[in-house]
Phi, psi and omega in degrees: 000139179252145193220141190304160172304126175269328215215097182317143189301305185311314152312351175265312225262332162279005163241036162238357142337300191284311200267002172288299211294345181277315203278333184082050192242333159331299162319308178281331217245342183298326201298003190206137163288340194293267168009299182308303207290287194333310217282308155336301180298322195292328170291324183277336180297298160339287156327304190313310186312304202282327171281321181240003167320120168310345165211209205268152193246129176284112181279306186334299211273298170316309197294302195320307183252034152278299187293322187317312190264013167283283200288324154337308209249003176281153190264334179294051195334340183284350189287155190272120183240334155303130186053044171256164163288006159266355198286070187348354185270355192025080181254129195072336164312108165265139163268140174251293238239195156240035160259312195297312186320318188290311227270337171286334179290322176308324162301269213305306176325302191273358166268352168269314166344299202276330164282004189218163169226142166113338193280143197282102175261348143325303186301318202285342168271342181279318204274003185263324189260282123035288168282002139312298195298330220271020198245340197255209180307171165273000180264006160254141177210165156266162230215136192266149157011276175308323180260003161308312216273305185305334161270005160269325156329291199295330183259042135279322183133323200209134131228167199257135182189187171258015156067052151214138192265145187240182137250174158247104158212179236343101171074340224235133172267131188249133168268155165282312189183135160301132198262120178327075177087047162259183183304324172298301183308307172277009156267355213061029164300155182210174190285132176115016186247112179282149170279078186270338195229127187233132179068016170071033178218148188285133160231059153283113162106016177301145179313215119261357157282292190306327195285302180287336155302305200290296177306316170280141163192217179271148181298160160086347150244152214304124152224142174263137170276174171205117160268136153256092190271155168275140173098332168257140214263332199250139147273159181274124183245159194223120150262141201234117157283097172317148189212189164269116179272141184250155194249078196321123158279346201226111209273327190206127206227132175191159150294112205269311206213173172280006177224004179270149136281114207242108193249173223202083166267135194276349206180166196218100165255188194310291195289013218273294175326304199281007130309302210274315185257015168248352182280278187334327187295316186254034199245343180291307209298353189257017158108352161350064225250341183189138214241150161230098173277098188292098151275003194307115195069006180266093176313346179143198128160262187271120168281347143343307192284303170274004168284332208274354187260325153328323188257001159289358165263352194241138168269172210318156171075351161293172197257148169246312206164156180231178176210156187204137203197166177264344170274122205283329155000315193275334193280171160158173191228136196241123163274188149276131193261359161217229183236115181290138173312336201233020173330304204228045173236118159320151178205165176229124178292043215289141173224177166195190216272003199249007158251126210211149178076239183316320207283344188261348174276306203294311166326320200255336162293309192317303159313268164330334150260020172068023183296303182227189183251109175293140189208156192112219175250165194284114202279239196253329165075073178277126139265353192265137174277154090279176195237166204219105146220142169311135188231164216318319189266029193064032161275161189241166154195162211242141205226098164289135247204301169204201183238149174246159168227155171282195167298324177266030197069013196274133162270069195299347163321107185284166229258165190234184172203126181292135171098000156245069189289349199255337189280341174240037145284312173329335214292321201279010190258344197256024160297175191252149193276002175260133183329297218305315172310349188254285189323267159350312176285328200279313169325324191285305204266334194299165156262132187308001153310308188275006118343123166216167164235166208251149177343312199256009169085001161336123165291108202232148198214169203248190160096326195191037174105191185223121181277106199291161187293318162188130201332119164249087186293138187309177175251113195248355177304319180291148169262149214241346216297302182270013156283351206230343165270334190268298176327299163330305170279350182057068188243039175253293185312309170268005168296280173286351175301314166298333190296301210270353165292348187236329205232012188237022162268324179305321183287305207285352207256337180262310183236311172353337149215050125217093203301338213265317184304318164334303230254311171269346172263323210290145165212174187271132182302178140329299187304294228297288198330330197291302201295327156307297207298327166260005164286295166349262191319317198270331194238032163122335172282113188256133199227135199196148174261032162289333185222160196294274195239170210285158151203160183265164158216112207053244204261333174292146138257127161278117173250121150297173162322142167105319183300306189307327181315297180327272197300326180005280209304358163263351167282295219324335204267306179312298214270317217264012165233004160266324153310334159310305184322303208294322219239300139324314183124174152341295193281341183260015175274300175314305179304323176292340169294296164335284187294355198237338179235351193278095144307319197290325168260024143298281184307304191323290141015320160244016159276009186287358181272274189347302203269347179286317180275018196252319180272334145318300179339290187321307186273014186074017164262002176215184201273193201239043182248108145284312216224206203248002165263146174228119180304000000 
């Protein structure tokens, strides 16, 4: 989660500059720039952790194991490390400070430089850099060069291209889909129009990175394509004026019923808000009476974003969230500042263990003030912010900044060990698989410190996420086995990508405009199903009475006779929502995704007597049992 930049990268980098230049470290680093750029970054990473860290940063502990993964990763085995400024035994070092800190990384940095050839000291100040971070929480990290500029894209909002999401296959660039009024789109590329050629030099066997070089650039400059449609005999050349393509947050906005409304946010970016109410806007105009908001998998992001979506449930002047830092800077308490479109609308949360942060900020107001009914599994449990700041080489780090609480004082951060990061991403798999039972177990073990009650007095709790109002356990009755072989194989996706090369002017002349008749009629014959099934068989699915129930063996699956009857009906659903996808777009891949498997948003579904007696509750008229855990 992000909070704007407090400190311009240029001001940081000129008062790390400054203090070089006091250490007298400056003078040695002119002779070479890469060396300088090295000496710099380690310096500014450094400063960020010790200036904005949300709580006191051990420098000691940091410096120690920065020099460990320095020297770990030198490639000379020969170099001398006792009593040396590499040396791992640290015998006197003490760090006090960040002066001790520059000038021992400045020492080690320039002894290995001046001893050794060949070694990469970029990597080697990054792998340095790195062992800074692996000392604090696990959400600061460092962020490299390359992948800077794609995680300022994705929580921007946008990026400039020609506006199509592709595959590669064999060899070949596939369009997926034209992104809905982009350049690509208003010339009419469409889905199933192969790439072959880009600027008149062939890009048959292009990555997917060579691909986003070429296609992508600044708005307003010019690249010719060369297409290839199935059915057309010539390819086709297009010049396209790159624009800004936007990178949708609100994967799906439709209608459940005639009066539920259902939006689908993947993440909380630049555009988020401003999405979340033009999806509503237009779902008021289809009759739209209750809202079902999927936060389900949604990690998180901007906290901004998720202040602004919060407060569309509240009038004006509700508590949304706080933040608390040892830096007073950092704190602060966010109301709503005007009265939300959806104040006085039911609404229901769906979450799981895969929504975390913002999504866990919306959620936990909601909850806390008895607005709606949170429903799904108990989610992942982020309380911490950071912050993003830039360091000389364009490269990043990600900073915790503070901690946010909900309204009723809750920290919902499950609990960490610094410097343990993996055991606790891992955390949400050792959980117990049954929802209500993972819910129960978490409740049970809490100390009533981590106890809070909610506006209507409801028990609610802090420490590990936010323990949804009521429980939805997955459906594990199904076997998943040969739906999770056909993904795998992407045999949904090229299945229909041949359907609509032989068949797909006749399908769009039939259904292409009307998606809902599509969604409720449409079914797959017989042949195509023969014809999935022998895609199946051709990639590895083997049907055989050897064996009782399904397994893999290497890269095949064995199913017995008889199995694929069962399950059909979940490829049928899979291909007939990558087709809604191939053909429609993104946002219509869900609902057929909805309708043939989201059990949870089934159950959910019957729960508006639930959410009627969560707002009695609110107003003081019934009692505090809402949902099927009891508080």
């Amino acid at each position: 989660m992000s909070l704007k930049k407090f400190i311009a990268p240029q001001v940081v980098i000129v008062a790390v500059l400054s203090l070089l230049n006091v250490l007298g470290i400056e003078a040695i680093v002119e002779r070479n720039d890469d060396d300088r750029t090295n000496i710099i970054k380690y310096a500014q990473a450094t400063r960020s952790i010790v200036a904005n860290y949300f709580s006191d940063a051990d420098l000691n502990n940091m410096y120690q194991v920065s020099i460990k993964e320095f020297v770990t990763h030198i490639e000379d085995s020969t170099l001398i490390l006792e009593g040396t400024p590499i040396d791992t035994t640290f015998a006197g070092v003490e760090i006090e400070d960040i002066t001790d800190a520059f000038t021992g990384f400045e020492k080690a940095y320039f002894y290995v430089a001046n001893n050794t050839e060949g070694e990469d000291m970029k990597k080697l100040t990054e792998y340095a850099i790195r062992g800074l971070f692996s000392t604090l929480d696990p959400h600061s990290v460092y962020i490299e060069p390359e992948d800077s500029e794609r995680v300022q894209e994705e929580f921007a909002g946008k990026f400039q291209g020609i506006g199509v999401q592709f595959n590669i296959i064999q060899d070949t660039i596939t369009v997926v889909t034209a992104i809905s009024g982009g350049p690509s789109d208003q010339l009419g590329i469409r889905t199933g129009d192969r790439i072959v050629a880009i600027e008149d030099s062939s890009a048959v066997g292009f990555t997917n990175d060579q691909v986003l070089k070429r296609l992508r650039g600044e708005k307003g400059s010019e690249v010719n394509i060369t297409i290839v449609r199935p059915g057309v005999s010539s390819p086709m050349d297009f010049k396209i004026i790159r624009d800004d393509i936007p990178l949708y947050t609100v994967d799906s906005s439709y209608m459940l019923d005639d009066k539920t409304g259902y939006i689908k946010i993947n993440r909380f970016a630049a555009t988020t808000h401003q999405e979340f109410m033009q999806a509503s806007e237009e779902l008021e105009t289809e009759g739209m009476e209750r809202l079902i908001l999927d936060l389900r998998g949604n990690p998180g992001g901007y906290l901004g974003q998720a202040i602004a979506i919060a407060e569309e449930f509240f009038p004006r002047g509700t508590e949304i969230v706080s933040t608390k830092s040892k830096h007073t800077r950092f704190n602060g308490e966010y109301y709503s500042r005007n009265d939300g479109a959806f104040k006085d609308r039911p609404v229901i949360v769906l979450v799981d263990e895969g929504a975390a942060s913002a999504s866990e900020i919306v959620s936990g107001a909601i909850q806390d003030h008895d607005r709606g009914l949170i429903v799904g599994k108990r989610t992942f449990g982020k309380g911490l912010v950071q912050q993003q700041y830039e360091l000389i080489d364009k490269s990043n780090v990600r900073v915790t900044i503070s901690r946010y609480y909900t309204p009723s004082g809750r920290l919902i951060q499950k609990p960490f060990v610094e410097g343990g990061g993996e055991e606790y991403a891992y955390e949400i798999y050792r959980r117990n698989d049954n929802a209500m039972n993972d819910a129960i177990e978490f409740s049970e073990e809490i100390p009533d410190s981590l106890k809070y009650r909610t506006d209507a007095g409801r028990i609610v709790y802090g420490g590990g996420g936010i323990v949804p109002d009521y429980i939805i356990q997955d459906d594990t009755t199904r076997s998943g086995y040969v739906i999770n072989f056909t993904i795998r194989k992407r045999a949904s996706f090229d299945f229909v990508r041949s359907y609509l090369d032989t068949k797909g002017d006749e399908f769009r002349a039939q259904w292409e405009g009307d998606f809902e008749k599509f969604r409720n009629e449409f079914e797959w014959t017989q042949s195509d199903l023969n014809d999935f099934e022998d895609l199946l068989k051709e990639r590895g699915l083997v049907v055989t009475n050897e064996v009782s129930k399904p397994e893999f063996r290497s890269d095949s699956l064995f199913i017995p006779e008889g199995h694929m009857a069962e399950v059909s009906w979940m490829n049928e659903g899979r291909m007939k929502a990558e087709l809604a996808r191939q053909v429609w777009g993104m946002p219509y891949f869900y609902p057929i995704v909805n309708d043939v498997f989201d059990e949870s948003l089934k159950e959910a579904m019957t729960l508006w007597e639930a959410v009627d007696r969560l707002k009695a509750i609110a107003e003081g008229r019934a009692s505090a049992n809402v949902g099927n855990l009891d508080n």
